[in-house]
C-alpha positions as CSV (number, residue, x, y, z in Angstrom):
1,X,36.1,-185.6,59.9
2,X,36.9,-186.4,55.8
3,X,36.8,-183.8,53.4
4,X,37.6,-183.2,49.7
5,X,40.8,-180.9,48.6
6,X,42.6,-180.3,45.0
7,X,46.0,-181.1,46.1
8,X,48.9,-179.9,44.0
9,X,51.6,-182.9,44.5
10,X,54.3,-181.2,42.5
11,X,54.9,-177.9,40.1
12,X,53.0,-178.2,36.4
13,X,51.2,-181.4,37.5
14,X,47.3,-181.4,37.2
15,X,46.0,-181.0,41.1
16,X,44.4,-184.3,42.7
17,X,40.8,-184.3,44.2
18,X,41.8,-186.4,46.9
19,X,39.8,-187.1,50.6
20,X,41.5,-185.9,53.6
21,X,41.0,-186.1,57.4
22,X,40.3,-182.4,58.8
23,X,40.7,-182.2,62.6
24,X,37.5,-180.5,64.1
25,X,38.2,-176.9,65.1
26,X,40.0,-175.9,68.3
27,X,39.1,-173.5,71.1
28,X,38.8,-169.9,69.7
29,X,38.0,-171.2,65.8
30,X,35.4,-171.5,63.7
31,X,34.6,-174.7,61.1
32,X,33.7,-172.9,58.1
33,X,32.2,-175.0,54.9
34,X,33.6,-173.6,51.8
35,X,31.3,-172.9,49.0
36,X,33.7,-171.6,46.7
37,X,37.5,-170.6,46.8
38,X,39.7,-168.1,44.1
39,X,43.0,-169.1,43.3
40,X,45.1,-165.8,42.4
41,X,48.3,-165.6,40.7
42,X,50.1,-166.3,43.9
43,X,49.1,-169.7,43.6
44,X,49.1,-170.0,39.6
45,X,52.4,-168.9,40.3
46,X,53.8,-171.4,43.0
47,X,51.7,-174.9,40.7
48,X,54.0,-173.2,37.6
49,X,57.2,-174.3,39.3
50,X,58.1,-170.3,39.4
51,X,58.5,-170.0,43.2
52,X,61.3,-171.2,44.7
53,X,59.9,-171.6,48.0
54,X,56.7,-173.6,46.7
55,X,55.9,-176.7,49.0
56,X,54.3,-180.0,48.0
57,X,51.9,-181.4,48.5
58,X,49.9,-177.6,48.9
59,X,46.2,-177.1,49.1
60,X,46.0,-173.9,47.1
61,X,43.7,-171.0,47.3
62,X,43.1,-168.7,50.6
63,X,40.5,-166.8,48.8
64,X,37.6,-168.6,50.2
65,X,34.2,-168.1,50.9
66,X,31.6,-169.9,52.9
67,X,29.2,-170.8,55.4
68,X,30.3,-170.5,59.6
């Protein structure tokens, strides 16, 4: 299925709405559709180049909320 995600590419570049392909959930998940999403200082911190175990491309934010 194709679905929309900010992407951050690389540390202290804008994030990128780009489309994606989502694999359909597996045995034991749910499909959830985000409605909206925090993004806390963990990932304010990792876009700012300040953790040195940030990986690019990231989809940031775990805070979400939404519809099962």
């Amino acid at each position: 299925m194709k679905t929309r995600a900010a992407v951050a590419f690389a540390a202290k570049k804008p994030l990128e709405i780009v489309e994606l392909d989502l694999e359909g959930p597996r045995a034991g998940e749910v499909l959830v559709e985000i409605k909206a999403t925090g993004i806390c200082h963990t990932d304010a911190y990792t876009l700012d180049g300040f953790d040195s175990e940030g990986i690019f491309p990231s989809i940031l934010g775990h805070e979400g909320a939404g519809i099962v």
